[in-house]
BAFI-3210 file (N, C-alpha, C; in Angstrom, 3 decimals, decimal comma, padded with zeros to 6 digits):
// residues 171
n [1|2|3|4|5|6|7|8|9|10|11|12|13|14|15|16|17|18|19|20|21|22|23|24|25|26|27|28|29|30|31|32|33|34|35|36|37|38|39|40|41|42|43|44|45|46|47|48|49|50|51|52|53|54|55|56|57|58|59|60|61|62|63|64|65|66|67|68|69|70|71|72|73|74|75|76|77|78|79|80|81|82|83|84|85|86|87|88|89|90|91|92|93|94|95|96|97|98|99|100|101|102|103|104|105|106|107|108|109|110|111|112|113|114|115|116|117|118|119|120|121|122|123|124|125|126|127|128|129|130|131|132|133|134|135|136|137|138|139|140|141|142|143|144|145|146|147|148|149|150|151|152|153|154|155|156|157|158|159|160|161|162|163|164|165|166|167|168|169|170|171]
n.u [093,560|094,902|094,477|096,798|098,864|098,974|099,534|102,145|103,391|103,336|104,253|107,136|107,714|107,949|109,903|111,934|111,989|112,533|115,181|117,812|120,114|123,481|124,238|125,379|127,050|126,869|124,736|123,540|122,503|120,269|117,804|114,097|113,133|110,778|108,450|105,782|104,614|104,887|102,662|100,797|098,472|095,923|093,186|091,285|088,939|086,859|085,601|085,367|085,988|088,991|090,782|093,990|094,601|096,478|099,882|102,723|106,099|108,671|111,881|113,316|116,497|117,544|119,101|118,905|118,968|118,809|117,451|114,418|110,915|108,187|105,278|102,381|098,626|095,766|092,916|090,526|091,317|089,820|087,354|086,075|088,436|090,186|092,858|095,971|098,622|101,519|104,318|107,225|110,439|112,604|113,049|113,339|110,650|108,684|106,961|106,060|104,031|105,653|106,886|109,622|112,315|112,559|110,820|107,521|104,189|101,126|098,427|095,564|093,475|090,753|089,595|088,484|086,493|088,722|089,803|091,503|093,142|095,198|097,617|100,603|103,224|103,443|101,260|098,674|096,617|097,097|099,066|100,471|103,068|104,530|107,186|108,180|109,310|112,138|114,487|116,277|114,883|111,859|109,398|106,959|104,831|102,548|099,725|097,899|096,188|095,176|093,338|093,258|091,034|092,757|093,789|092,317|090,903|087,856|087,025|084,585|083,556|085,565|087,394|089,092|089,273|091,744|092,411|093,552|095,407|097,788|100,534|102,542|105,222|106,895|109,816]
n.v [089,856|092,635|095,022|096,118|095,375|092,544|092,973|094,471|092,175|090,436|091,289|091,897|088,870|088,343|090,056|089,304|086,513|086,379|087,105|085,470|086,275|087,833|089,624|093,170|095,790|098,262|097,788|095,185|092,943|093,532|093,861|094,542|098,225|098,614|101,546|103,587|105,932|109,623|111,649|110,908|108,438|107,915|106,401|104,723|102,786|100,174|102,522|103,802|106,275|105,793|106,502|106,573|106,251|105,006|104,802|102,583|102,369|100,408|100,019|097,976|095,808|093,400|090,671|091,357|092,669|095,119|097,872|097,355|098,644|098,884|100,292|100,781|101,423|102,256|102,289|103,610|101,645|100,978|100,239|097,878|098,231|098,680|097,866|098,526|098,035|098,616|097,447|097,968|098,533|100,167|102,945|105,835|105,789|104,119|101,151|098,044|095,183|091,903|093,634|093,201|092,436|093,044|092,820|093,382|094,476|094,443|094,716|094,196|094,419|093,407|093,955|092,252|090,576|088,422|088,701|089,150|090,220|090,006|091,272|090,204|088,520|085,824|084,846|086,651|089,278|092,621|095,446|099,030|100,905|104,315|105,914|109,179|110,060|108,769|109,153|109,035|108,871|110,001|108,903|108,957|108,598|107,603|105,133|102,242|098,934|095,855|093,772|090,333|087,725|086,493|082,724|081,126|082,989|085,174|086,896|089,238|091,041|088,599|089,789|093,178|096,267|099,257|102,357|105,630|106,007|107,949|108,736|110,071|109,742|110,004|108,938]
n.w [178,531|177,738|174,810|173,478|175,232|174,605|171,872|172,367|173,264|171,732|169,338|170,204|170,849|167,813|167,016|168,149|167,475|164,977|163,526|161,946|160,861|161,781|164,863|164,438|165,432|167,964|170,958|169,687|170,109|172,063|173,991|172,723|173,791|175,234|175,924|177,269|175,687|174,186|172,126|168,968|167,964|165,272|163,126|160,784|161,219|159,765|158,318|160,715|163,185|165,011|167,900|169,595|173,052|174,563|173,823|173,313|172,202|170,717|169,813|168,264|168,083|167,856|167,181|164,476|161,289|160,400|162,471|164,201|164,181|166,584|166,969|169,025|169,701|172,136|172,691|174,706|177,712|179,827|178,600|176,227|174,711|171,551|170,087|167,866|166,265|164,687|162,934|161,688|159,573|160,992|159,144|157,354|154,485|152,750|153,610|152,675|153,049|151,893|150,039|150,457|152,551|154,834|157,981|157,826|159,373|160,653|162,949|164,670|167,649|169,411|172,733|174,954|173,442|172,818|169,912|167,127|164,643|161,304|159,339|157,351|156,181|154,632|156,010|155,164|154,408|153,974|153,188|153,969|155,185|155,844|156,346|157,791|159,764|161,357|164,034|166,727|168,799|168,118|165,783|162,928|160,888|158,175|157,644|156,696|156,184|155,293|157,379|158,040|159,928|162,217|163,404|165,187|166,780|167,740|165,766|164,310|162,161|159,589|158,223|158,197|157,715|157,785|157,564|156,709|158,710|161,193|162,766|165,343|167,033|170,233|172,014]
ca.u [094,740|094,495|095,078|098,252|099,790|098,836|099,911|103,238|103,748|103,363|105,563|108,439|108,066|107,832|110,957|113,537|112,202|112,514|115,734|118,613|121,501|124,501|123,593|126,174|126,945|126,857|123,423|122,888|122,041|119,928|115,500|113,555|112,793|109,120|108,397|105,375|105,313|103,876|102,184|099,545|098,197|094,394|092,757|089,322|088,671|085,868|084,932|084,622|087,232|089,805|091,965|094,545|094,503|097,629|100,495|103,540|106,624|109,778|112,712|114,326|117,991|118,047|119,532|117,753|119,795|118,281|116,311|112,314|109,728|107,007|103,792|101,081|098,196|094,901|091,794|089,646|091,790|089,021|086,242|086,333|089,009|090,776|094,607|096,678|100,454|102,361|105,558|107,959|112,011|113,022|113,969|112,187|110,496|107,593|107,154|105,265|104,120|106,021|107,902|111,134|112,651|111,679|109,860|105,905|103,043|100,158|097,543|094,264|092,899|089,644|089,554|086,756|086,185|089,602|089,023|092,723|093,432|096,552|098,211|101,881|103,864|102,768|099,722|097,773|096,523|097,794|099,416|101,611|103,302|105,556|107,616|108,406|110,501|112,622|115,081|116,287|113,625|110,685|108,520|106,204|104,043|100,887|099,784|096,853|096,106|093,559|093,551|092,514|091,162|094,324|093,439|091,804|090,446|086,496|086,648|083,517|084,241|086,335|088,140|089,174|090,144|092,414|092,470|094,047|096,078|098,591|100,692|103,910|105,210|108,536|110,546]
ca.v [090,673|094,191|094,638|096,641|094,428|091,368|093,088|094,411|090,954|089,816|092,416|091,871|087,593|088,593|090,340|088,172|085,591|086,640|087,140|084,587|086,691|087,707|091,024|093,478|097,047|098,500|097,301|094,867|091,741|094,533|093,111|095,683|098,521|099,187|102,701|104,799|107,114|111,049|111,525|110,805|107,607|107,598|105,884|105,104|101,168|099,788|103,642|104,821|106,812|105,689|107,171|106,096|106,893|105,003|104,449|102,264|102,243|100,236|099,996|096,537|095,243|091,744|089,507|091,611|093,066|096,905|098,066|097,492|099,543|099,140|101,391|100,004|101,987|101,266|103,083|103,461|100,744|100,767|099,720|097,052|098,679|098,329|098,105|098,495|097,521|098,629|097,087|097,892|098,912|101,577|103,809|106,833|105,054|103,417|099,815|097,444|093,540|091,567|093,620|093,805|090,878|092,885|092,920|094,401|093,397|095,191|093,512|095,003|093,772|093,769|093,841|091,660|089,409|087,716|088,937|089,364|090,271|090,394|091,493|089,767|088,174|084,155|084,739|087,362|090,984|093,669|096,881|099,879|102,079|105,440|106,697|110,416|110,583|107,774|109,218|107,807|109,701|110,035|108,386|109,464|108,560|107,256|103,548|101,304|097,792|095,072|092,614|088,777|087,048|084,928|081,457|080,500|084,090|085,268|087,690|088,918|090,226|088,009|090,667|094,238|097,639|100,068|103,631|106,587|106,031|108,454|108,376|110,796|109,470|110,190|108,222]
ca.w [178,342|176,979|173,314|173,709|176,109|173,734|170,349|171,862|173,304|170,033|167,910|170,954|170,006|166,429|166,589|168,495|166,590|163,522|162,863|160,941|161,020|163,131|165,014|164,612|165,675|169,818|171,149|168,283|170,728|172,873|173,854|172,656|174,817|174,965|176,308|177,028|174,487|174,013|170,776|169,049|166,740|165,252|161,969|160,546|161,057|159,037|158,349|161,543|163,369|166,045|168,417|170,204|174,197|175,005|172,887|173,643|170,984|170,762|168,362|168,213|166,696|168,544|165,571|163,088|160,250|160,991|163,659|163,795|164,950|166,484|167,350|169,107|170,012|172,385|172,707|176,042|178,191|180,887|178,103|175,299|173,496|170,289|169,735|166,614|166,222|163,534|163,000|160,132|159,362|161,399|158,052|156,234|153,415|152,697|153,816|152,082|153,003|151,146|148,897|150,688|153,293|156,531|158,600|158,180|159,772|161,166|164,012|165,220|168,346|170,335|174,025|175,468|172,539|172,296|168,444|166,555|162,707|160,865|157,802|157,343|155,076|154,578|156,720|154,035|154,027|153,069|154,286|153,715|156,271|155,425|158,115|157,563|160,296|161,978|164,539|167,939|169,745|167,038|164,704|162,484|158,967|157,913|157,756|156,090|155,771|155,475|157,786|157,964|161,227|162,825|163,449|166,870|167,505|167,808|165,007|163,405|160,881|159,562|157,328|158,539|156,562|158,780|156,655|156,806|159,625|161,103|164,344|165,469|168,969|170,764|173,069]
c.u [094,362|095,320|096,415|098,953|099,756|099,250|101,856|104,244|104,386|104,584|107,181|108,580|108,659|109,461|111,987|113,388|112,744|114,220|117,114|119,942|122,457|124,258|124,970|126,501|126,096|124,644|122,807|122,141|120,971|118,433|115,106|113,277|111,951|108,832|107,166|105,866|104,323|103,946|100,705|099,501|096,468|094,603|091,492|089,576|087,344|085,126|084,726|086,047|087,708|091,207|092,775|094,663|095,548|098,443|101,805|104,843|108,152|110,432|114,045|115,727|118,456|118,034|118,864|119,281|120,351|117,519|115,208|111,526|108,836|106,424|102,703|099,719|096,781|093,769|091,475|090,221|090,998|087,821|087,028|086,528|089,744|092,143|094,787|097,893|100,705|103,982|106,526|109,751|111,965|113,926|112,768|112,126|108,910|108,022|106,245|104,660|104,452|106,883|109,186|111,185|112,317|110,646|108,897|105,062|102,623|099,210|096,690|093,723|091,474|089,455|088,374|086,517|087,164|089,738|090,636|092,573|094,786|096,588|099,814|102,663|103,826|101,621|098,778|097,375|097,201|097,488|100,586|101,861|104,492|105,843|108,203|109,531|110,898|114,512|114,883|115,615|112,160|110,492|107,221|105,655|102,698|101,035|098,561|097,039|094,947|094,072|092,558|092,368|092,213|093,690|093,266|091,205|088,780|086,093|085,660|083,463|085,082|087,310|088,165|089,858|090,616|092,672|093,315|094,216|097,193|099,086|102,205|103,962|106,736|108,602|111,460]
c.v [091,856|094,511|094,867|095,993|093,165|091,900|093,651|093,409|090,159|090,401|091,685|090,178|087,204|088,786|089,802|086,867|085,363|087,035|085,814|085,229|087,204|089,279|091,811|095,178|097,366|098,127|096,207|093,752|092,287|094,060|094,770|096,641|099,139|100,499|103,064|105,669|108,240|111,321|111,243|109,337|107,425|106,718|105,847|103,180|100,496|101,010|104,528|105,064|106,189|106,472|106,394|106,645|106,338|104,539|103,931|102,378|101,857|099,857|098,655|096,069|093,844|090,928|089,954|092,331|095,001|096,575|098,049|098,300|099,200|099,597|100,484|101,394|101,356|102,514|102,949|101,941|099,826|099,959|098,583|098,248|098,626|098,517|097,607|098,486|097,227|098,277|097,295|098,308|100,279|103,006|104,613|106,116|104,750|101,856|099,299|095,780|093,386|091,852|093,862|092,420|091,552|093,117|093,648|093,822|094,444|094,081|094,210|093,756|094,045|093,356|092,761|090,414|088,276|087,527|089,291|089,371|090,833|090,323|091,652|088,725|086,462|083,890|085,208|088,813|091,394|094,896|097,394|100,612|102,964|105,870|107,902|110,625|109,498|108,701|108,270|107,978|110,145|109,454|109,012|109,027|108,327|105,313|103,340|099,644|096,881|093,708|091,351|088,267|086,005|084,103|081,384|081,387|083,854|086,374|087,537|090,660|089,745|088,808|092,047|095,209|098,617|101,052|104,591|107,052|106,734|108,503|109,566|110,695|110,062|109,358|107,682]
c.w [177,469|175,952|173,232|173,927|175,064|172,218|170,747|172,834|172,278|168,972|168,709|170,483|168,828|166,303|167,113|167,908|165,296|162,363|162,732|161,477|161,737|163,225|164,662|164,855|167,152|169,951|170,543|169,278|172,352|172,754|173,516|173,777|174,568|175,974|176,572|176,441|174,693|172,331|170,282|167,808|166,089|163,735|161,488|160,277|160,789|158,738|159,528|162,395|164,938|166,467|169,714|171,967|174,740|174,064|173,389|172,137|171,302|169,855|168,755|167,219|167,268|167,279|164,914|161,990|159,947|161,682|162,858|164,418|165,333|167,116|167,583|169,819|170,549|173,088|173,952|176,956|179,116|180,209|177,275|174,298|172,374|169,946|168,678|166,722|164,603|163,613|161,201|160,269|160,149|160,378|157,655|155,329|153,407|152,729|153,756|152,528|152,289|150,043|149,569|152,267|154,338|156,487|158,371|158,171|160,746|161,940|164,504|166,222|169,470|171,470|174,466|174,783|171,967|170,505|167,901|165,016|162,546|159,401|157,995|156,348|155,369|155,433|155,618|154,707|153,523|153,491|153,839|155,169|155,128|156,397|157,290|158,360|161,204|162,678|165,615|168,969|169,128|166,222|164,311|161,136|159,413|157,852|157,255|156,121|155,930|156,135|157,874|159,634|161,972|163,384|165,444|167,698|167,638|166,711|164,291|163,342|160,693|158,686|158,011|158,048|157,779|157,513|157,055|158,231|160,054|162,852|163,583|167,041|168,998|172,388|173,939]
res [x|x|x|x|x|x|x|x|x|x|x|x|x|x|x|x|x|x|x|x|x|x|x|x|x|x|x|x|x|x|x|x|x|x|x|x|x|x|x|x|x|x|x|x|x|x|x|x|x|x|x|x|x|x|x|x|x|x|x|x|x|x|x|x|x|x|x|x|x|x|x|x|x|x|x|x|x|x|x|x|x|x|x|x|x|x|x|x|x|x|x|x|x|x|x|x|x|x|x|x|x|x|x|x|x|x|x|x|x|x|x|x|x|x|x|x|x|x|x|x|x|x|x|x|x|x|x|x|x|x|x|x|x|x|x|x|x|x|x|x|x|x|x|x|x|x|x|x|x|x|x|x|x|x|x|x|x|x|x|x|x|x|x|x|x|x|x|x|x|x|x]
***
């Protein structure tokens, strides 16, 4: 499965699972709707630079409290390529693991090697995002985090740094 497809598998699980409380407001009980997006997302992963060549992005409110975001992005689709999925609050802000009850969680994946890392809240890493701009047709900030190998993958390394990451899609 191709990282993309397997990280915004994952985010779309993530987020109808994830929430407790009673949805409320037009759309609130609404599945995410995952899009092709135009834009752009790159980073620098273990130092060396990535770019995104396809980017999907959808904004979820299925039993969540606020909408979620998430950005996935996937390098060379045709080769063993590398997808990233950022997921956080659909609000201008900075969003932190752990310091605040939603949702954030970042996932890097490698095509070919069934290889997965995450940074999420009772798993471990650690990760910021800032969204600059959160309308109902754009997203935009920066992002970082360090992720840990998720259990049952082929990751090597077993640890992964995602840097100075920046994405602005529309959708």
């Amino acid at each position: 499965m191709r990282p993309l497809f397997a990280l915004a598998a994952l985010a779309a699980l993530t987020v109808a699972c994830g929430g407790g409380s009673t949805p409320t407001g037009p759309g609130a009980d609404a599945a995410p709707n995952v899009v092709l997006s135009n834009g752009f997302m790159n980073a620098r992963i273990d130092g060396a630079r990535w770019d995104a060549a396809r980017l999907q992005a959808a904004v979820s409110t299925a039993g969540l409290p606020s909408p979620i975001l998430s950005i996935g992005g996937e390098s060379d689709p045709r080769a063993t390529g590398v997808g990233i999925l950022v997921t956080v609050p659909h609000a201008v802000g900075t969003h932190t693991i752990g310091a605040t009850p939603a949702l954030v969680m970042f996932q890097l994946a490698q095509n070919g090697s069934e290889a997965l890392w995450g940074a999420f809240i009772g798993f471990g890493g650690s990760g910021t995002a800032t969204l600059t701009t959160a309308t109902a047709t754009r997203a935009a900030g920066t992002f970082s985090f360090n992720a840990t190998e998720l259990s049952g993958s082929r990751g090597v390394p077993t640890q992964r740094r995602v840097t100075s990451g920046t994405f602005d899609v529309t959708f």
